[in-house]
C-alpha distance (Angstrom), angle and dihedral (degrees) to the residues before:
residue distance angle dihedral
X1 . . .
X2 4.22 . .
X3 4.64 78.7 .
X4 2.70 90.6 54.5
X5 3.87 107.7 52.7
X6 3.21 94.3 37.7
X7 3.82 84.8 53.9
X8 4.10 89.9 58.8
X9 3.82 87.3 50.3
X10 3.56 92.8 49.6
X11 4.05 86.6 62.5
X12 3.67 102.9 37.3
X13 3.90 90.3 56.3
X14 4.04 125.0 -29.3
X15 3.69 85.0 -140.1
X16 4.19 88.5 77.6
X17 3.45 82.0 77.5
X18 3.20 98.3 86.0
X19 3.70 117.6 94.4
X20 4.16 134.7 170.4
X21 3.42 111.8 -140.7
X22 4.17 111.2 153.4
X23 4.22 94.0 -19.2
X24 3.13 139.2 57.3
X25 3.67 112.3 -122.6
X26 3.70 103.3 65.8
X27 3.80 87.6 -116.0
X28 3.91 101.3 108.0
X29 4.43 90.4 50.1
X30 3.99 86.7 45.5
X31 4.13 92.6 49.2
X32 3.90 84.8 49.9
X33 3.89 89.6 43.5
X34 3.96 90.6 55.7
X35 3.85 94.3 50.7
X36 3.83 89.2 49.6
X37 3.82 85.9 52.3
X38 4.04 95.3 48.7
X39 4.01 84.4 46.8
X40 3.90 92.7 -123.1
X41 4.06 119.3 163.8
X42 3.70 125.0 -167.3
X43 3.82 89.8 10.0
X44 3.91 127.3 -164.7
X45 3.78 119.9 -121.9
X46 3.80 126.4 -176.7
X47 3.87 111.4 -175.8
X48 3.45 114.6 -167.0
X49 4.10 106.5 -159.6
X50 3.50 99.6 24.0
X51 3.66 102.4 172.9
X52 3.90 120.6 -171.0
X53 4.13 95.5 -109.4
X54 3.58 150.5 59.3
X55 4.04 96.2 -59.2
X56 3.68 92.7 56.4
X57 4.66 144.9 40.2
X58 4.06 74.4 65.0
X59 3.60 82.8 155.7
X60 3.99 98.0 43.5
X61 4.11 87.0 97.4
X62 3.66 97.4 48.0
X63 4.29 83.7 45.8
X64 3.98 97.4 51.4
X65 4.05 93.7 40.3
X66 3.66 100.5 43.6
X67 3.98 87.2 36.4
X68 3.76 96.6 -131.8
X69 4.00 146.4 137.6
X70 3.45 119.3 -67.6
X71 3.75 120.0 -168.8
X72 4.26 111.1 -178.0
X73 3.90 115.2 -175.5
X74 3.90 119.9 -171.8
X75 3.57 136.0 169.6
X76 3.86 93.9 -134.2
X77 3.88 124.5 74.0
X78 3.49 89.0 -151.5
X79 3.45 103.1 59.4
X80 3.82 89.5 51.9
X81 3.24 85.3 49.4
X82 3.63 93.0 63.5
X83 3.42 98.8 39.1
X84 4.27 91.6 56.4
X85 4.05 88.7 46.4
X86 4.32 82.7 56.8
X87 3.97 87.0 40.5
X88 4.13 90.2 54.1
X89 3.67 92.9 41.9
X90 3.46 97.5 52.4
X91 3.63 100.3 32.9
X92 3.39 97.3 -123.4
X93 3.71 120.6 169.4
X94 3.85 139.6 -159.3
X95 3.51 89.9 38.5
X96 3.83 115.3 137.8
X97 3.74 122.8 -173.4
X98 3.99 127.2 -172.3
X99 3.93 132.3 175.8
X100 3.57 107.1 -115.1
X101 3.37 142.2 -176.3
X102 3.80 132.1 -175.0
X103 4.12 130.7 165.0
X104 3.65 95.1 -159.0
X105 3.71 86.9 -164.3
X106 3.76 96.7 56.7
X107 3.68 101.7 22.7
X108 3.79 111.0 16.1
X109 4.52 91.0 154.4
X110 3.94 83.5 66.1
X111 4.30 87.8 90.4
X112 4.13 87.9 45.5
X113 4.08 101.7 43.6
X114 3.65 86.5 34.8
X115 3.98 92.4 57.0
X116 3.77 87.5 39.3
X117 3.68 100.5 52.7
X118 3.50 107.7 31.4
X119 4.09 109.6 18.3
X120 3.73 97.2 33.4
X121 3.93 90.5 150.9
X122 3.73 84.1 70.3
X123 3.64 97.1 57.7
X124 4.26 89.0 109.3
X125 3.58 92.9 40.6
X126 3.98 109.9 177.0
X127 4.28 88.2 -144.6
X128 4.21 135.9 18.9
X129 3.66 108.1 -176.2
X130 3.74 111.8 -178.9
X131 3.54 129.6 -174.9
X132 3.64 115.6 160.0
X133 4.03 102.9 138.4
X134 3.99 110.7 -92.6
X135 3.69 137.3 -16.5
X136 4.00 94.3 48.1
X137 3.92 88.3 134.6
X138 4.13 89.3 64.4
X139 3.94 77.1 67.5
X140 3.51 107.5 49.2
X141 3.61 85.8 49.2
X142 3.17 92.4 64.1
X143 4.17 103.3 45.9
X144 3.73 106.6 112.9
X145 3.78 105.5 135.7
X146 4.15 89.7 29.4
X147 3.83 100.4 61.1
X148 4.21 109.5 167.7
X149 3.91 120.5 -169.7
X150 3.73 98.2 -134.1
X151 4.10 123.0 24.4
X152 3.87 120.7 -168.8
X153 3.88 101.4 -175.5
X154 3.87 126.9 164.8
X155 3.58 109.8 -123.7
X156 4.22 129.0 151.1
X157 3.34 126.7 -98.3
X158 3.93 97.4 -92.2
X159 3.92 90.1 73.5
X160 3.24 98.1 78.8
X161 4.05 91.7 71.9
X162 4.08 89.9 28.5
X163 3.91 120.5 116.5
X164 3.60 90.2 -115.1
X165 3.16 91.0 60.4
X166 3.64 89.0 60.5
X167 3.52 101.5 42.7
X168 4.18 88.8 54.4
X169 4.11 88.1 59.5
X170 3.89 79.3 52.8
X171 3.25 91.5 64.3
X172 3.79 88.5 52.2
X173 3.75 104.6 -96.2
X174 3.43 125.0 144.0
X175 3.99 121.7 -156.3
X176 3.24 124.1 -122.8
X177 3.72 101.5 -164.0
X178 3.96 127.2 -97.0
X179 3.86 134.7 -79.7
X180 3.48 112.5 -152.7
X181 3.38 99.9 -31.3
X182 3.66 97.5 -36.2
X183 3.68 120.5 114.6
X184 3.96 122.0 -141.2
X185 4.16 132.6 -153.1
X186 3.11 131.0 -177.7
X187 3.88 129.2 175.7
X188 4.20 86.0 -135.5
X189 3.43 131.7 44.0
X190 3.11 108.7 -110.9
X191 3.32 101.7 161.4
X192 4.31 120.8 35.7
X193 3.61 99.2 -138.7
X194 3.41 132.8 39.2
X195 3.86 116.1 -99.7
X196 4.07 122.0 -122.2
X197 3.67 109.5 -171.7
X198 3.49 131.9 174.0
X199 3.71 125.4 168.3
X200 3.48 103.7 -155.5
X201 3.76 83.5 47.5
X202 3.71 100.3 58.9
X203 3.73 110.1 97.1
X204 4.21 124.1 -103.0
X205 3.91 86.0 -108.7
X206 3.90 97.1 56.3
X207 3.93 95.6 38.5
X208 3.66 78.0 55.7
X209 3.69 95.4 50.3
X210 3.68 101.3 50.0
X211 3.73 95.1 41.2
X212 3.73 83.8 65.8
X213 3.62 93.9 44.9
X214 3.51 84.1 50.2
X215 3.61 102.3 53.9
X216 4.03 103.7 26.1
X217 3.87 112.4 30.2
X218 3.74 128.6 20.8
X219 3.94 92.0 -6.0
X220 4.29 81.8 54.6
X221 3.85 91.6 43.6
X222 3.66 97.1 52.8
X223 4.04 95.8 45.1
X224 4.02 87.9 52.0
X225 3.84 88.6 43.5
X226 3.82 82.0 55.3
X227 3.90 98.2 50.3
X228 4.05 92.2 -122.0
X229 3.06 131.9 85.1
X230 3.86 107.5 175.4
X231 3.86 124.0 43.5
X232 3.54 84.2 169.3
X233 4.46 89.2 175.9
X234 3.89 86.5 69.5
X235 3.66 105.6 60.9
X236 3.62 110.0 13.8
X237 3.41 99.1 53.9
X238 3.84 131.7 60.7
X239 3.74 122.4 -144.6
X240 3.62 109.7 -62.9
X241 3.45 101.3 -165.9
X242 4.05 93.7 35.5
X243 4.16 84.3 -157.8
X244 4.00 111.9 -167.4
X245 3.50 136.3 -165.8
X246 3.66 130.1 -142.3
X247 3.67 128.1 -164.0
């Protein structure tokens, strides 16, 4: 029934998409809407720079509704830290967090051996979502062993024309489009033309529109299908710790 609304959506205007469940970007509801579309259950997410606040767990909706795996690396104790307090809290299960490292520029395999040698069951993952501030595309040019059905990476706006950009639709990807500066692959095409979505683009009408969607129809119907309602320590709070990494 969810397929096949969000189908209908999907032709009035891609843009309906877009869906807050616990952030405040619309990217976690549209992640969750693109697994809905490509029919997956139980789904696999790695996130790579999880974080413990409203910029990151954008896959933590798409994880408790499609009762899945979720696997969330981060550099910063902390933030894990964070994120297993909200795990305990809300008795959320299947949710696997690791310190991690990686200097993409220096050791950009470290995603792909670690996936390989200690995370094997996540070779297939449904989802990657990586967000680790520059140089992600060093590591998806180097997944071989690690080989995810739909990526949602942040990159800047001269990856669409970069090599590694190339050398992903080698390995049989097609793009999606971007979302605010996010780029999206998918090994089906689940969607016919490519995406171009900007939040502070979309007009006062539509922001309006899918905030109530968000909060009072299928945005309301997934959080009571997930037994919470509130994870208050995702959207009302900013990143405490407001961790960097340099290069």
């Amino acid at each position: 029934m969810i397929k096949i609304i969000i189908k209908l959506l999907l032709k009035i205007n891609p843009k309906f998409l877009l869906l807050e469940i616990y952030t405040r970007n619309f990217q976690d509801g549209f992640l969750l809407n693109l697994l809905i579309l490509s029919s997956i259950k139980k789904p696999k997410i790695v996130e790579l720079g999880a974080h413990g606040h409203n910029q990151g767990l954008i896959g933590l909706s798409s994880h408790i509704f499609l009762n899945g795996e979720y696997l969330l690396l981060d550099a910063f104790q902390n933030n894990l830290n964070e994120i297993n307090l909200i795990t305990n809290k809300y008795k959320l299960k299947n949710i696997y967090t690791k310190k991690f490292f990686i200097n993409p520029k220096t050791n950009p395999e470290k995603l792909d051996n670690f996936i390989k040698e200690k995370m094997p069951n996540f070779e297939f993952a449904d989802l990657l979502i990586m967000d680790i501030d520059g140089y992600e595309r060093n590591i998806l040019k180097k997944l071989n062993f690690f080989s995810p059905f739909l990526i949602f990476v942040e990159e800047n706006k001269n990856f669409k024309n970069s090599i590694a950009m190339k050398q992903i639709k080698k390995k049989k990807y097609f793009s999606l489009g971007t979302f605010d500066g996010n780029f999206i692959f998918c090994k089906k095409k689940i969607i016919n033309k490519e995406i171009n979505f900007k939040k502070t683009k979309l007009n006062k009408l539509l922001i309006i529109l899918l905030k109530i969607n968000s909060k009072f129809f299928l945005g309301l119907f997934i959080k009571i299908h997930n037994k919470n309602y509130e994870i208050k320590e995702l959207i009302d709070k900013p990143n405490q710790f407001n961790n960097v990494v340099k290069y």
